[in-house]
N, C-alpha and C positions, 0 to 999 in steps of 0.2 A: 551513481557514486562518482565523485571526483577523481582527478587522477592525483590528488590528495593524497586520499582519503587510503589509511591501510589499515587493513583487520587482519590482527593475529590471533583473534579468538571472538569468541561470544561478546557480544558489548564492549571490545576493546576500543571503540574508535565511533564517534561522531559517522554515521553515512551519510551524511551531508559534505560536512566539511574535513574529517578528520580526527579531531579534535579529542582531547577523554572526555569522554559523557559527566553530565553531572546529574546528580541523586534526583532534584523535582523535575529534569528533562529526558532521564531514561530512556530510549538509549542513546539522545541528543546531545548536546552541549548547551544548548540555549534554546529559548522561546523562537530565537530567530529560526534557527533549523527546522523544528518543530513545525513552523506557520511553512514555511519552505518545501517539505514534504506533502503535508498536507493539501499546499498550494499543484505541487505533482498528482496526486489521486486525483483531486476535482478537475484538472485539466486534462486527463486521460493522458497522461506521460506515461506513466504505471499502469498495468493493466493485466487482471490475469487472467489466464490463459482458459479457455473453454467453447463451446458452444455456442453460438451467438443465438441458434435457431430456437431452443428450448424457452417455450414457452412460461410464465410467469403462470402461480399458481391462480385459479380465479379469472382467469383471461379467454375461457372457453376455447385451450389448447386440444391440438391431440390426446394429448395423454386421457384428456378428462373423458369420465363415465359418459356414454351415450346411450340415451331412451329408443333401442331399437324397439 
């Protein structure tokens, strides 16, 4: 979030930029923010928080059943 950007509630503000969202960009302002955010997820800027070691299902992790 910018040092913009102020949220006094639920959806009151662009997290990009600030800005009041509009209705096809929810809870954005524009396509610009939108691509902008997005562009954060796929660069790992955003990132949440867990377990890195847990294995993917199908991956012949621990967890999976074993033919003793």
């Amino acid at each position: 979030m910018t040092k913009h950007a102020v949220k006094t509630g639920f959806g009151s503000a662009c997290p990009i930029c600030g800005k009041p969202p509009q209705a096809e960009h929810r809870p954005f302002c524009s396509a610009r923010c939108v691509k902008i955010d997005c562009n954060r997820w796929l660069s790992d800027v955003y990132v949440v928080p867990g377990d890195e070691t847990v294995p993917l299902a199908g991956t012949g992790g621990a967890d999976e059943n074993d033919e003793d």
